[in-house]
PATI-208944 format. One record per residue: residue in one letter; x, y, z of N, C-alpha, C in turn. Coordinates in steps of 0.2 Angstrom, whole numbers, plus 2048, in hexadecimal, padded with zeros to 3 digits. Layout:
N
AXYZXYZXYZ ...
This chain:
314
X54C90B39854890939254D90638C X54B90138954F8FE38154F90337D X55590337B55690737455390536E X552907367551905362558902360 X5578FD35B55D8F835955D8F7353 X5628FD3525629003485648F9347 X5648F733F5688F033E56C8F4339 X5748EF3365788F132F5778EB32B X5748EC3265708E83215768E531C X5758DE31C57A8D931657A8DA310 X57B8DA30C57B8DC30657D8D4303 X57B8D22FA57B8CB2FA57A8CD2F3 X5828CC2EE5818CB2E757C8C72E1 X5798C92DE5748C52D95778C62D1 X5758C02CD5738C02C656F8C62C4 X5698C72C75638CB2C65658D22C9 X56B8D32CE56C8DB2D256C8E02CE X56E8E62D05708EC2CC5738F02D2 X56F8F72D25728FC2D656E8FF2DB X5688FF2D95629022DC5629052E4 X5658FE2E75668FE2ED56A9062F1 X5709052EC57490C2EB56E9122EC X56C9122E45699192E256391B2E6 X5609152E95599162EC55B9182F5 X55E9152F65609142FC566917300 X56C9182FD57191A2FD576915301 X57690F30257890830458090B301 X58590530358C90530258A8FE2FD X58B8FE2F858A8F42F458F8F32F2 X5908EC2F25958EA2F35968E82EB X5938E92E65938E92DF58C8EB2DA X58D8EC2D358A8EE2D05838EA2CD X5838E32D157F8E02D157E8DA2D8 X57B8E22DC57A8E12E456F8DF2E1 X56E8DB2E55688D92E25668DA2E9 X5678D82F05648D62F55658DA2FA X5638DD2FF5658E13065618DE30C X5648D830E5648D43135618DA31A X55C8DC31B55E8E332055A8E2327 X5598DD3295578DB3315558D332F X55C8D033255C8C93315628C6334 X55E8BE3395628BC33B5648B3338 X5628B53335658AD32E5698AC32E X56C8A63305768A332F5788A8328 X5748A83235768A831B5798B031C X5778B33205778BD31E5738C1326 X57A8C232B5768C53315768C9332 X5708D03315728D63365778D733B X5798DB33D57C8DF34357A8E6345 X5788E734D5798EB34E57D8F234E X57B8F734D5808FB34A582900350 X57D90235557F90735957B903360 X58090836857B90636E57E900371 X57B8FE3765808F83795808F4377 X57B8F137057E8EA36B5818EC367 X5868EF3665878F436258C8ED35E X58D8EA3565908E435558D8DD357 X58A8DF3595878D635B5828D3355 X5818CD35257E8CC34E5778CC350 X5718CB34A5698CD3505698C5351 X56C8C034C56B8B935356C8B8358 X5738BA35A5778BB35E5728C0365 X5708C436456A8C83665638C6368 X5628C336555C8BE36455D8B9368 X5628B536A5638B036D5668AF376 X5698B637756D8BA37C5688BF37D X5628C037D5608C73805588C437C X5548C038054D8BF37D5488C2381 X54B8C63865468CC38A5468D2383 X5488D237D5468D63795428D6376 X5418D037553A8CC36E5348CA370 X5378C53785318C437A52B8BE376 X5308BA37252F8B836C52E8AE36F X5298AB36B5298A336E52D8A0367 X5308A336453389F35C53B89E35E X53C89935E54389635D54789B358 X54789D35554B8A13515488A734E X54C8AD34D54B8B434B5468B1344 X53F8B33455398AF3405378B4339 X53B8BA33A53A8C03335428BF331 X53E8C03295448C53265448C9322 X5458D03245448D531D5488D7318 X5478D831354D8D830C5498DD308 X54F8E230454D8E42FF5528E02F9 X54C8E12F554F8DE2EE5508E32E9 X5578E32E55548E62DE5568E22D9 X5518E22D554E8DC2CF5528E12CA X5598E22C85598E62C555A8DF2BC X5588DB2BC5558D52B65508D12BA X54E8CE2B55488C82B854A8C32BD X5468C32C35498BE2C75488B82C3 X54B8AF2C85478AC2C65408A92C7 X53E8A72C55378A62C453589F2CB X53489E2D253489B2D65308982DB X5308952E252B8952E65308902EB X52A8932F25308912F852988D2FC X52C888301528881306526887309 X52088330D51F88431552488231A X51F88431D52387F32552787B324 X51E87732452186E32552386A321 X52486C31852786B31553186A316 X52F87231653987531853987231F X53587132253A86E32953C867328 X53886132553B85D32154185C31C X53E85F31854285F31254A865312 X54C86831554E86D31955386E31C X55386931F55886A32555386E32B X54C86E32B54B87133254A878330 X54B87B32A548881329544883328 X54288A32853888C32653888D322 X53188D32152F88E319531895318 X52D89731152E89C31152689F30E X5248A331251D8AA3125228AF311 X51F8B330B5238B930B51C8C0307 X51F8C630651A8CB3055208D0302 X51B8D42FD51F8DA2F951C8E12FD X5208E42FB51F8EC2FC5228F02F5 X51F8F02F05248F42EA5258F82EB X52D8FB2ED5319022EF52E9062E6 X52F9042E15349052DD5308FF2D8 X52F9042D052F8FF2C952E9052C5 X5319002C05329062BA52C9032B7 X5289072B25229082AF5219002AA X51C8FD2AC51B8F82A951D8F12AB X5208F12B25268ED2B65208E62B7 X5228E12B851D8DC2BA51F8D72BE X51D8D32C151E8CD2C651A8C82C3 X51C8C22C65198BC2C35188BA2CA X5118BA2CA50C8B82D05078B42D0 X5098AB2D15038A52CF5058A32CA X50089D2C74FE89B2C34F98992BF X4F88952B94F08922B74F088B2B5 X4F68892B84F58802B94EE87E2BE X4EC8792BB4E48762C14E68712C3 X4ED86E2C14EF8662C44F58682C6 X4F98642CA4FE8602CA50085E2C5 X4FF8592C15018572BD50185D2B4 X4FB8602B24FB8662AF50386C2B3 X50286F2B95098712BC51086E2BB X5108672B95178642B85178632B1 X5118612AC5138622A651586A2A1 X51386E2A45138742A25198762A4 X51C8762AA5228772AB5288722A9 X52786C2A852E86A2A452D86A29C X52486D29752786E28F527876292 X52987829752B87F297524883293 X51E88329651A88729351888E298 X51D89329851D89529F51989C29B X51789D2955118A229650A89F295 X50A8982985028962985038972A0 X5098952A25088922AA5078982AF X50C89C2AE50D8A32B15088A92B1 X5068AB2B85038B22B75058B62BA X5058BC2B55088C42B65048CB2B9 X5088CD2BB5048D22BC5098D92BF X5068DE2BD5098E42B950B8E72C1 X50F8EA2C450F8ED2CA5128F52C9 X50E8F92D15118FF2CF5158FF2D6 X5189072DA5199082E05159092E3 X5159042EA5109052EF50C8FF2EF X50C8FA2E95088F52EA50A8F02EF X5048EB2F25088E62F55078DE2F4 X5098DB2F45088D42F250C8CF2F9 X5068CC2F85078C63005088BF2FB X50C8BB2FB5118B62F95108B02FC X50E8AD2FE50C8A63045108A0301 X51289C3045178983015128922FE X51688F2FA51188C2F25108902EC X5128962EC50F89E2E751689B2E2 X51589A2DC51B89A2D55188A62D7 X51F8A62D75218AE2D45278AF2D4 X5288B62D05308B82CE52D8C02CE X5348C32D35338CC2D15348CD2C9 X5308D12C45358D32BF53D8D82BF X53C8D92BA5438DD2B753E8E42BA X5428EA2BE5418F12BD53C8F22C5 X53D8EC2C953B8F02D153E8EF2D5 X53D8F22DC5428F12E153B8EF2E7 X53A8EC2E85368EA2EF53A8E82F6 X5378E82FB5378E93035328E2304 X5348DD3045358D63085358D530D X52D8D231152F8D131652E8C9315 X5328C431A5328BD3175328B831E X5308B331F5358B032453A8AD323 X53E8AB3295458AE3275478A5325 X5468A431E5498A031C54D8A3315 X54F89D31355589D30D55289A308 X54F89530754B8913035478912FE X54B8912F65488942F254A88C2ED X54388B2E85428872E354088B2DE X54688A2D954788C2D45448872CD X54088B2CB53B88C2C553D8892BD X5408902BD5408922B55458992B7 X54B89A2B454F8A02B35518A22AD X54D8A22A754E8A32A35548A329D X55789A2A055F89829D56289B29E X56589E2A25688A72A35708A22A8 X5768A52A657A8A22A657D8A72AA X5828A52AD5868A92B258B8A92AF X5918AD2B25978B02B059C8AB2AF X59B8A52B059F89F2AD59E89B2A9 X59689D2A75928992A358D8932A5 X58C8932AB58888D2AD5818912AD X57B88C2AD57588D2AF57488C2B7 X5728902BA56E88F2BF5698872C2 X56A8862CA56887F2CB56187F2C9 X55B87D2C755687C2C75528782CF X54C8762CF5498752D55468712D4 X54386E2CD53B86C2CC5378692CE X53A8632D253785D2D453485D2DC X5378642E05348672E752F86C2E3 X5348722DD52D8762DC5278742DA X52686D2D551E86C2D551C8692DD X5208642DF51D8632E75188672EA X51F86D2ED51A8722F15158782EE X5158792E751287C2E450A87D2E5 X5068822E64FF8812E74FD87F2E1 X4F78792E24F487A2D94EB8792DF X4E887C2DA4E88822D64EB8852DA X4EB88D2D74EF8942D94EA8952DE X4EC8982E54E58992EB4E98A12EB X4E68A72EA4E88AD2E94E48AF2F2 X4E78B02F74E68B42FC4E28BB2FD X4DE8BD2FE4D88C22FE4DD8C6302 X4DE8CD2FF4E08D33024DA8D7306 X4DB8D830C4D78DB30F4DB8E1314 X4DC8E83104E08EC3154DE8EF31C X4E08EE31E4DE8F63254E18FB325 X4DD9013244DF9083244DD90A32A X4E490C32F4E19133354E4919337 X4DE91D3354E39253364E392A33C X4EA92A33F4EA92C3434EE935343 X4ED9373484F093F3484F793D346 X4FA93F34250194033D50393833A X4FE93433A50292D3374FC92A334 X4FB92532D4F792132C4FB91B32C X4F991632E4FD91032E4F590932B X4FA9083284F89033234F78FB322 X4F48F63274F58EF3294F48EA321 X4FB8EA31E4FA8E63194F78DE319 X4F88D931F4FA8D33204F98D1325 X4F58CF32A4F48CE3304F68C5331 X4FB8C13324FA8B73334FC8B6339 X4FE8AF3385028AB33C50C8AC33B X50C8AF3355128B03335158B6335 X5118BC3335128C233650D8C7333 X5108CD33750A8D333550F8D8331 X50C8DD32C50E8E232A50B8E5327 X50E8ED32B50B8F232950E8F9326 X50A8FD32151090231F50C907324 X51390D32851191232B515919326 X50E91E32450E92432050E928328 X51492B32951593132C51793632A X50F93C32C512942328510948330 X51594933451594E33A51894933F X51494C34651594734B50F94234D X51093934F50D93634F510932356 X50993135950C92D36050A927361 X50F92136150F91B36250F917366 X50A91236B50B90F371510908372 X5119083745159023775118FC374 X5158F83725138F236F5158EB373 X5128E63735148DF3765178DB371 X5178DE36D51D8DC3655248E0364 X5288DC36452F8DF36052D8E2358 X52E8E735952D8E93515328EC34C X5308E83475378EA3425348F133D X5398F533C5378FA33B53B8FC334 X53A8FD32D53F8FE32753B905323 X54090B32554091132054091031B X53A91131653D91030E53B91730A X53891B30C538922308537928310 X53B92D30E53B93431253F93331B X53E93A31B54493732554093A32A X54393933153C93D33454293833C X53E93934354293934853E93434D X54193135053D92C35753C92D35C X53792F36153C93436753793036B X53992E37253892A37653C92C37D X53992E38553B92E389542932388 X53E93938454693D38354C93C380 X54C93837C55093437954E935372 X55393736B550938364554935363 X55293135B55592F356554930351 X55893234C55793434455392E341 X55092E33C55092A33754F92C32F X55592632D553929326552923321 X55192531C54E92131755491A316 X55491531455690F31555990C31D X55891032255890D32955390632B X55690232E5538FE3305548FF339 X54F8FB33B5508FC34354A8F6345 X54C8F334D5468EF34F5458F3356 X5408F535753E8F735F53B8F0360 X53E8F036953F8EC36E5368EB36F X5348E537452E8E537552E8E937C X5288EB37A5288F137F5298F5381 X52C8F637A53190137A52A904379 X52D90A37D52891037C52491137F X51F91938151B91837D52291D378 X52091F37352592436E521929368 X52592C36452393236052592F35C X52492F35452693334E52693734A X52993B34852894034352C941340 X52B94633A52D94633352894632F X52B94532952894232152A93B320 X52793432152D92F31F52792931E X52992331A52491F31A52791A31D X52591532052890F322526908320 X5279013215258FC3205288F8329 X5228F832D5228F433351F8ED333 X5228E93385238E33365228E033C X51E8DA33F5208D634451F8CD345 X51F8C934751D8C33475178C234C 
């Protein structure tokens, strides 16, 4: 039987980082403004490695590309990517292609679909999600006299919230959260508005304008949240998002919960409490900031503990 395939998550300095990463998670950072933790990803820009087991050091592309009786997968390329962010200041203010946009415009890369999980915000914390331009032309005037408390809409976030992202969406995390990102796995970001904000040389930041009104939705089309809750003996598990892009779900395990085999590779990231995997006599710890992907096919399996998770798959 396949093992689980813990991954060793990238870490990636920001303007916007802090520490969080450290205090929430207990991460090695590589600075005091560690903003990103790349944590099952196979992007040129920042790749996972396996950390234990016969891939033990290989990267997951490299994995991904050498070993596809794992995935089982029809996508030319490793098609998620999960991140945690810490917004320890205001991101900037952005919005990423589609497809077919980015595959043009790109080099061949994907858009970018992506969704929140708020770990973590300090009281009062907010995101900017949407807008209230009705044109094109109203969205390009507003954004070059910089009218960005007409144009921008906010909205207050707590932990536990979750917000689905579609590419076209103008948003920025604020200042004071840490969210669980799951994205496809592109790099692709159009930059907005960064509030003049100068870096440690004194330069401003490149802007994007003339792709972000392009691919920008107008109007703002807000996607209907429709959860699925089911509760099973020792686990509820929570279907935030069901597409074409991927599915996710949060698993609440409190005891033992038994899980079948799946025709999915499943990405799997500990974000609060530990608890253990057991499968064909075989245990695995888990603890809070673990990442891992079980294979398609693994199991059936156990888990138990106290632990929350954020499950993921294409």
């Amino acid at each position: 039987m396949n093992q689980p395939i813990f991954l060793e998550p990238v870490f990636k300095d920001r303007i916007w980082g802090g520490t969080k990463l450290k205090e929430l998670f207990g991460y090695e950072i590589p600075s005091d403004q560690t903003g990103e933790c790349w944590a099952v990803s196979a992007h040129p820009n920042g790749q996972s490695v396996v950390k234990e087991g016969p891939y033990k050091g290989t990267s997951l592309g490299d994995l991904w590309a050498g070993h596809p009786e794992l995935f089982n997968s029809n996508s030319k390329v490793f098609p998620l990517l999960t991140k945690i962010l810490d917004a320890s200041d205001d991101l900037s203010v952005q919005v990423h292609p589609d497809d077919a946009y980015a595959g043009v415009n790109e080099n061949g890369e994907l858009g970018k679909t992506e969704c929140w999980y708020i770990v973590d915000a300090e009281p009062g914390a907010e995101i900017i999600y949407g807008h209230g331009a009705d044109s094109k032309e109203q969205l390009a005037d507003w954004i070059h006299q910089g009218k960005w408390d007409q144009l921008l809409s906010k909205v207050e976030v707590k932990p536990g919230d979750f917000f689905y992202v579609p590419s076209g969406t103008l948003h920025a995390l604020g200042k004071g959260i840490v969210v669980l990102e799951t994205q496809q796995s592109s790099d692709t970001t159009y930059r907005v508005y960064d509030y003049d904000r100068k870096d440690s040389e004194g330069n401003t930041r490149e802007l994007h304008l003339e792709k972000a009104i392009e691919v920008t939705t107008v109007p703002q089309a807000y996607v209907k949240t429709n959860y699925k809750v089911a509760n099973q003996p020792g686990a509820v598990v929570t279907t935030f998002v069901e597409n074409e892009f991927f599915t996710v779900q949060k698993w609440e395990v409190g005891g033992t919960a038994d899980f079948k085999s799946s025709d999915k590779y499943l990405i799997i990231s500990i974000i609060a409490g530990e608890g253990e995997l057991s499968a064909e006599g075989h245990k695995y710890p888990l603890h809070k900031g673990d990442h891992l992907i079980l294979p398609v096919g693994y199991g059936p399996y156990q888990l138990s503990g106290k632990f929350e998770a954020i499950a993921s798959h294409e």
